[in-house]
N, C-alpha and C positions, 0 to 999 in steps of 0.2 A: 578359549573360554577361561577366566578366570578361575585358581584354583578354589575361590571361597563359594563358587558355585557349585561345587560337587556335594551330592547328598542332596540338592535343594531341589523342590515340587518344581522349579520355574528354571528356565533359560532365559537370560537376555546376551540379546546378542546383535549385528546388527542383521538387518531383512536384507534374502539378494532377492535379482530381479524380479525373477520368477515367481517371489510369493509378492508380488503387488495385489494380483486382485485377491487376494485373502487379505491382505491390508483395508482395499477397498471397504470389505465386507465389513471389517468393525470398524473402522471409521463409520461407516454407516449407521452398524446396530447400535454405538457410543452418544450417536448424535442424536438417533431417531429421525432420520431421515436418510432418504434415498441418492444419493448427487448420480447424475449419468457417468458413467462409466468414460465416456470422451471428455469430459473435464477432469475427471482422474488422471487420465494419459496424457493430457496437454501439460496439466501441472507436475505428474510424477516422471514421467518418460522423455517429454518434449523439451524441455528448459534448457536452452543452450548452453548455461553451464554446466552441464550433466545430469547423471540422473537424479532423483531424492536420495539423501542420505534418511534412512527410516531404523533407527533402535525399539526393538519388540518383546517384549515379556512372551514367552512358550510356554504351555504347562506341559510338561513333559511327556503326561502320562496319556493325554489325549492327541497332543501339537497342534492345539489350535492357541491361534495370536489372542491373549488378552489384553494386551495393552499397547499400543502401537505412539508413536510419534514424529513424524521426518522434519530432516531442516531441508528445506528449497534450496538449490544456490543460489548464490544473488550476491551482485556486485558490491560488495562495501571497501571502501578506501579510507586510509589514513594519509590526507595528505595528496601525496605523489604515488600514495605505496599501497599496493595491492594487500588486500587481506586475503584468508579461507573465508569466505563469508556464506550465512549462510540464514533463511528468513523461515522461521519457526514457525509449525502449525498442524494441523492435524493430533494434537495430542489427544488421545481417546482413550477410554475402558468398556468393556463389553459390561452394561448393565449389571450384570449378577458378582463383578466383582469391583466395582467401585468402593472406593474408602476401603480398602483393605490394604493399605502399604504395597500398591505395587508401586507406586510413582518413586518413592524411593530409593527402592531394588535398581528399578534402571536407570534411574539418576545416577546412582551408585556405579555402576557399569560403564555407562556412559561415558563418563567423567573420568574413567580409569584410562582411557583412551588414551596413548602417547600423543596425539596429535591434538589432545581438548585445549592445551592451555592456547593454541596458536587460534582457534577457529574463534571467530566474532559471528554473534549471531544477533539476530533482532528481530521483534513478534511483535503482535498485536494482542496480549493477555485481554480473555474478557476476565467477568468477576470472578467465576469458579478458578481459572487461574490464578487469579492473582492472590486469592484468599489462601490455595495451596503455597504459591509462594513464600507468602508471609511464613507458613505455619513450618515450610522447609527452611525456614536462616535463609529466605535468598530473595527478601524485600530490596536490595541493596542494586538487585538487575532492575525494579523498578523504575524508571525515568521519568512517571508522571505525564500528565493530560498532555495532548499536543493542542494547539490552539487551534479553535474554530473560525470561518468567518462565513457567511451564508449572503449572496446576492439574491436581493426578490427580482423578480421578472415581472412578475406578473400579481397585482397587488390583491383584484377581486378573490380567485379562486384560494388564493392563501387565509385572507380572511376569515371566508368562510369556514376555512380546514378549522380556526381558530376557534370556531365558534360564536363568530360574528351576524348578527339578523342580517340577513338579504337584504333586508330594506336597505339596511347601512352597509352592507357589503359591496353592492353594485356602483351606487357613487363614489366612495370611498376608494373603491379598488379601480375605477377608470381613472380618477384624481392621482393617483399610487403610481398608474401605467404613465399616465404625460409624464411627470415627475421623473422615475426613474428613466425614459427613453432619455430625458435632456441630462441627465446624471454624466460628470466628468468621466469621460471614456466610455460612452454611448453614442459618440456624436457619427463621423465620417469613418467607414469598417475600414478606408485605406488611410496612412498617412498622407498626407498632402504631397510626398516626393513621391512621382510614381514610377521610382525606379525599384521602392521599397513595396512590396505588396504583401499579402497574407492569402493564400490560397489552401484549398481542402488538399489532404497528399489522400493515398492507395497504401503506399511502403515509405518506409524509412529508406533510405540510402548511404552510404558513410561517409556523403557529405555533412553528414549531420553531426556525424563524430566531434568535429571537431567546435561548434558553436557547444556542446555539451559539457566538452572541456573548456572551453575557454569562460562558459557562463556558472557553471555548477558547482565550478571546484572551490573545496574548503579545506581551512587549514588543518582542521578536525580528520570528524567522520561526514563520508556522504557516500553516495551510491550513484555510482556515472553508470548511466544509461546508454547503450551503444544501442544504433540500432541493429543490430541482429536482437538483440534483446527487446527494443521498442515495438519490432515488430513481433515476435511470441507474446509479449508481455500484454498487447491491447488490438494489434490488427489482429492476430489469429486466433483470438479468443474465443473457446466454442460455446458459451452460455451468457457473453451480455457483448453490446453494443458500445462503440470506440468509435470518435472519429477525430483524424488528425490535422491540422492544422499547421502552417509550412510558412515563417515568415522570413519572405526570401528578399535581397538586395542584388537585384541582376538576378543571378542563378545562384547566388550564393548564400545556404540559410545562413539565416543570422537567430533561430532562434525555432522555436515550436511551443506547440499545446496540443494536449490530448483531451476532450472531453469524454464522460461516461455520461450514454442517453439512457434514462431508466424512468419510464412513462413519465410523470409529473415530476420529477426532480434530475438533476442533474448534476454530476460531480466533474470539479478542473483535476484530474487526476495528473497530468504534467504541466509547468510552466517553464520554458526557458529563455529567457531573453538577456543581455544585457541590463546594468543596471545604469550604467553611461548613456544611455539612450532611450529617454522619457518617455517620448513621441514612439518609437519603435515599440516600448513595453506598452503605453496604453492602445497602442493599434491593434496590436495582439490579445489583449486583455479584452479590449472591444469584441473583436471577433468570437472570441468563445463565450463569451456573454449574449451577443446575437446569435450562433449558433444553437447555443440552449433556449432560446427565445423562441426562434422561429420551428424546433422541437417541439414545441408546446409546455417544455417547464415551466414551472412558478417560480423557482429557485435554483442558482447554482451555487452547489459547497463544494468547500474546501477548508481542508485542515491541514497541520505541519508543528514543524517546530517550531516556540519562542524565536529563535533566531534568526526563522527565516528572510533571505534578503529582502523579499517585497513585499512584508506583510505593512509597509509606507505605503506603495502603489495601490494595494488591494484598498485597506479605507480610503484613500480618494476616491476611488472610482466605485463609492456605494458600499462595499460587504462592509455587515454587520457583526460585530463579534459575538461567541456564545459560547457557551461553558461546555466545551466537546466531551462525550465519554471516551474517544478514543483516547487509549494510551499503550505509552512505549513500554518497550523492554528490551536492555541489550545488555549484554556481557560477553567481555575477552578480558581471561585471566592476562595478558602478556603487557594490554594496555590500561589495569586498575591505576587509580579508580577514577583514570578522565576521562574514560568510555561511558560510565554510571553517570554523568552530568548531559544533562538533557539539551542544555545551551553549547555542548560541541558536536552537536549533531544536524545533520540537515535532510530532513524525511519529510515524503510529499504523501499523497494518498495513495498512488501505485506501490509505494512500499508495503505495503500492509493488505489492500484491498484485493487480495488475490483470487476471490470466487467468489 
């Protein structure tokens, strides 16, 4: 414990294992809602890269947690080069002491860490973060909007969500369905070689490893997805629906997608294919587009960074742009200030959409 915390109401320090579910508890009471206790454990205990790193404000005099925050582990690379990485969230206060300067105090703390300047991290700030942000000097972690793109599926029931008369909704929205089915990369779910196909998978295997490197890698920052991690990260998720998708040449992938099924919509939460290979990418692109179809969605989204490779492939094959609210945040003291630039970064929606 630092020496400038003696004498003070509060402890920060970092949480061991053991007080997770007291963690649990104020994340809970901070959010005003309840998560099941096996979503806790998958994301705090299970994570193949170990377990949460969690920094907690104590009040002393009681020891109960007022302020809680962990970073996930999670893969981020510069390059060739392995980072500390690590995917921010849960930051909470137990209602009765919000806005009182704790977030500071463990900031403070935190940050004293011998090990802070090396660790890269990255969040998904909504507004209440990010307004604190600002107000802490540390707008500069901000990275800004990641860009939106949204495929309709299904053109009646969207309409109506829109607020379209029936009258006009139901031809409009069968006219909407021929239309997109004939849309570039709706056509044939297999490429025309059929040594090339796209099949549903069970598990990741680490034959996949290597189309993840071969496909994903930046000269920046990115986040290589192994599957030991592919499969924690969406097959064994205990509170929503993942299915994955396997585009194999022979036996050998060449590539993947993960969709997220969530009643009427639908998110591409992985893409990885080659960008040398058109035909291969809209095969694949096809397929989780008909997968989310034949789900009953209306729409599959997807967001990411500016930079991403195929945001070329995506407008051919129909997604429509849109002014996303999601946005980034990253910061490593050791790589200022080209980490803080949004365009060397390469983040899909699995980065971020963790519950």
């Amino acid at each position: 414990m630092p020496d400038d915390q003696a004498g003070s109401p509060f402890e920060v320090r970092r949480a061991r294992p053991e007080e997770f579910e007291r963690i649990y508890d104020t994340v809970d009471a901070a959010f005003g809602r309840k998560r099941p206790r096996e979503l806790f454990d998958w994301l705090y205990r299970r994570n193949p890269g170990g377990i949460a790193r969690c920094w907690i404000v104590v009040e002393r005099e009681t020891g109960t947690i007022l302020k809680t925050g962990a970073g996930f582990p999670w893969p981020i690379w510069r390059g060739d080069q392995p980072l500390m990485g690590a995917l921010g969230g849960d930051a909470g206060t137990l209602p009765d002491w919000q806005r009182k300067g704790l977030s500071a105090i463990r900031r403070e703390v935190r940050n004293s860490h011998p090990w802070n300047d090396d660790f890269c991290s990255i969040s998904g700030p909504n507004t209440g973060s990010r307004t604190v942000m600002r107000k802490s000097g540390l707008a500069d972690q901000l990275l800004g909007r990641l860009r939106g793109g949204v495929a309709l599926l299904r053109g009646g029931p969207l309409l109506k969500r829109l607020g379209a008369p029936s009258a006009l909704a139901t031809p409009c929205g069968i006219a909407a369905d021929a239309f997109f089915s004939l849309w570039p990369g709706r056509g044939p779910k297999n490429p025309a070689d059929t040594s090339v196909r796209v099949e549903s998978i069970r598990r990741f295997t680490t034959e996949f490893d290597d189309a993840t490197s071969r496909h994903m890698a930046w000269p920046k920052f990115w986040c290589p997805h192994n599957s030991e991690f592919l499969n924690w990260r969406y097959l064994d998720h205990p509170g929503e629906s993942y299915t994955a998708l396997a585009l194999l040449e022979g036996d050998r992938p060449e590539g993947y997608a993960v969709v997220r099924l969530a009643g009427s919509s639908a998110t591409l939460s992985e893409f990885v294919v080659g960008t040398d290979s058109r035909k291969q990418a809209i095969g694949l692109l096809a397929h989780a587009m008909a997968l989310a179809r034949d789900a009953g969605c209306h729409y599959l989204n997807f967001f990411a960074t500016p930079k991403w490779r195929h945001w070329g492939l995506f407008r051919q094959a129909g997604f429509l742009p849109y002014v996303s609210d999601n946005q980034a945040e990253a910061g490593c003291k050791r790589h200022e200030p080209e980490v803080q630039n949004i365009n060397n970064w390469q983040l899909l929606p699995g980065d971020r959409d963790y519950h």
